[in-house]
C-alpha positions as CSV (number, residue, x, y, z in Angstrom):
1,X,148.6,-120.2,188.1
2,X,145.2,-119.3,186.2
3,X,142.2,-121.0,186.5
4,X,141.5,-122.8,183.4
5,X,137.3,-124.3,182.5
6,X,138.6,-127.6,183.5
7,X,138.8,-126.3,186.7
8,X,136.1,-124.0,187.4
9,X,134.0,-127.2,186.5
10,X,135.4,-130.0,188.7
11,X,135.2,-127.5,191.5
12,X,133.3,-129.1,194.3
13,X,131.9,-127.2,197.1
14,X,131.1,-128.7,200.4
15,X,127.8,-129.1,201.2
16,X,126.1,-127.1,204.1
17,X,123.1,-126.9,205.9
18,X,121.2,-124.7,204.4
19,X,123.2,-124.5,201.6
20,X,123.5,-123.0,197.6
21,X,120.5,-124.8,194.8
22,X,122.4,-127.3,193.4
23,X,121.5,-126.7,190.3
24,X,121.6,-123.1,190.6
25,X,124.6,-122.8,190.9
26,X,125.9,-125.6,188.5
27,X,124.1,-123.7,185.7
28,X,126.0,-120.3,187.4
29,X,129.1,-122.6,187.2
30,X,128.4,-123.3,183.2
31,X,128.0,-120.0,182.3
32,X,131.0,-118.7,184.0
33,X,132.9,-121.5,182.4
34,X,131.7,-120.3,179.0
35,X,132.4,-117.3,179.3
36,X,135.5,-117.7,180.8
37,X,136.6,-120.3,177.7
38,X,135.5,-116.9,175.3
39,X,138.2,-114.3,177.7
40,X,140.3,-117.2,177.6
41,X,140.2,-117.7,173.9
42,X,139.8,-114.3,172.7
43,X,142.9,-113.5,175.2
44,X,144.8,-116.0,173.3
45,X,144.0,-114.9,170.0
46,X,145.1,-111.1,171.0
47,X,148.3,-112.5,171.8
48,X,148.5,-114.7,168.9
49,X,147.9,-110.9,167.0
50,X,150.5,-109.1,169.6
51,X,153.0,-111.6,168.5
52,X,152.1,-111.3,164.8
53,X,152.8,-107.8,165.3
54,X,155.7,-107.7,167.3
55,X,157.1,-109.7,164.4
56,X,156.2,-107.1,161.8
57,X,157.3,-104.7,163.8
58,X,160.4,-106.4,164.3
59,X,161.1,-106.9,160.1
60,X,159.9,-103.5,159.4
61,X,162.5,-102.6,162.4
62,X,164.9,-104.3,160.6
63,X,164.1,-103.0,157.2
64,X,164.3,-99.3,158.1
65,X,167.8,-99.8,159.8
66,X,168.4,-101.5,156.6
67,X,167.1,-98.2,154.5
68,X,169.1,-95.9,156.8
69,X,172.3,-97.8,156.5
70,X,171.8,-97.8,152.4
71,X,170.6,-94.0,152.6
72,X,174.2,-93.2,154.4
73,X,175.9,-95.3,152.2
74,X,174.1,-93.7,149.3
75,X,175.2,-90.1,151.0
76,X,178.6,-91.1,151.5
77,X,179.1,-92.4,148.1
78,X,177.2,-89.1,146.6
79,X,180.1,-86.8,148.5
80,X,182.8,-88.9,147.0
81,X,181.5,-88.5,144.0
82,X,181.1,-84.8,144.3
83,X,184.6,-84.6,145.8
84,X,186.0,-86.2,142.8
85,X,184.6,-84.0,140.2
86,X,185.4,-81.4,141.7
87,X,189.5,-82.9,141.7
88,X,189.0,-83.5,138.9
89,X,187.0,-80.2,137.5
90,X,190.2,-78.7,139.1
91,X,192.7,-80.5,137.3
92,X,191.1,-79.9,134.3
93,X,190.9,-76.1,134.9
94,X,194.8,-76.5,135.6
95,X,195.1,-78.0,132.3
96,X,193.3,-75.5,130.7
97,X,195.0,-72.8,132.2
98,X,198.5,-74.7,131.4
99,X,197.1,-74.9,127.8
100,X,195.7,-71.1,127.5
101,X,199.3,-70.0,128.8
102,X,201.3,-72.2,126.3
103,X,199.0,-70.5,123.3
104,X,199.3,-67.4,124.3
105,X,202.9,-67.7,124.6
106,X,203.4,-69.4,121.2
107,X,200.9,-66.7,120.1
108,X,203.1,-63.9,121.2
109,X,206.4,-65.5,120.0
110,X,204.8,-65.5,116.7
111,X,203.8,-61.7,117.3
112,X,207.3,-61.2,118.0
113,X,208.7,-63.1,115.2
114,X,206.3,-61.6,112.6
115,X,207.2,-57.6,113.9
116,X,210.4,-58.5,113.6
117,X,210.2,-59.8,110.2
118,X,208.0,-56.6,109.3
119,X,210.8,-54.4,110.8
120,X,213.1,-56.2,108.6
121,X,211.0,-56.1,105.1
122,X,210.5,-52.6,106.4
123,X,214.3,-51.8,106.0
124,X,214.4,-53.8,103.1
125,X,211.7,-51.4,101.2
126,X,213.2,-48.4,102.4
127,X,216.7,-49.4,101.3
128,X,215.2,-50.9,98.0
129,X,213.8,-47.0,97.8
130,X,217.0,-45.0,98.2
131,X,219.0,-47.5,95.6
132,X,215.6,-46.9,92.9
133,X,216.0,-43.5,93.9
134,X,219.4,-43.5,93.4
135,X,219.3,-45.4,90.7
136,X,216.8,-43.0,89.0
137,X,218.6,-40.4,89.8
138,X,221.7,-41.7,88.2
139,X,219.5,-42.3,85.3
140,X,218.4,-38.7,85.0
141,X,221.6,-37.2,85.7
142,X,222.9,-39.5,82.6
143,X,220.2,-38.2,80.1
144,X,220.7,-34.4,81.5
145,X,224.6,-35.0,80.3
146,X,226.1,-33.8,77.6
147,X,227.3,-37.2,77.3
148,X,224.1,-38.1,76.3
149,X,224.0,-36.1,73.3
150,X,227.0,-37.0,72.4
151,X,226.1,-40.2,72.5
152,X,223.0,-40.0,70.6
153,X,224.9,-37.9,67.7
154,X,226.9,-40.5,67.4
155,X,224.4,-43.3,67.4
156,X,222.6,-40.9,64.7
157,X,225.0,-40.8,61.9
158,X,225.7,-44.5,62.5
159,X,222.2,-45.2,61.7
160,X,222.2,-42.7,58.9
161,X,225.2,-44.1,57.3
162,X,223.6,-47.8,57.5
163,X,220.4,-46.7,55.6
């Protein structure tokens, strides 16, 4: 156990024969308990402080295992996050894709339908052409007939007999 002021000054010495001054060595004795009351005080106010730290220490101990835990929380959640938008990115490429093939499918029905429809109007024109023709033909074979003048001869003296 430490020696505390109390003690250093109700330390008695024995008394010899040619012994210490008195009061020599109480004034010794009072400076040495002074001082010894300033280690003893200044030592208790360090470890006042140490302690004061220690706890500071302690809470900012605390709070970066706090910061860490919320930065791998924060990490964690940032990779789900990326992980889902890049399912979902997918599925809507899939989509996309599912879409793109549908139009161009529709797209080349339609192509389809419409060359066969301009095949058919095709045939239609040409066979259209050969019955004009035909018919033109006819037509000019009729009015190169002898028919023909027959025909108008007699329309002729019809309309001369009328006027």
């Amino acid at each position: 156990m430490p020696l505390t002021p109390l003690d250093i000054h109700n330390k008695e010495f024995n008394r010899g024969f040619r012994g210490y001054d008195e009061d020599e060595v109480n004034e010794f004795l009072d400076q040495v308990i002074k001082d010894y009351e300033i280690v003893l005080r200044e030592k208790k106010e360090l470890t006042d402080k140490v302690e004061g730290l220690d706890e500071k220490l302690a809470h900012f101990a605390n709070i970066e295992m706090t910061l860490n835990k919320s930065i791998l929380i924060a990490q964690e959640t940032a990779e789900e996050v990326k992980r889902n938008a890049q399912k979902e990115a997918q599925l809507i490429i899939k989509e996309a894709e599912k879409n793109a093939d549908r139009i161009i499918n529709d797209a080349l029905s339609k192509s389809r339908k419409i060359a066969l429809e301009i095949e058919e109007l095709k045939k239609q024109a040409s066979v259209y052409k050969i019955r004009f023709k035909m018919l033109i033909e006819a037509q000019l074979e009729m009015l190169g007939s002898d028919d023909w003048e027959d025909f108008s001869k007699a329309n002729n003296n019809e309309f001369v007999r009328e006027g």
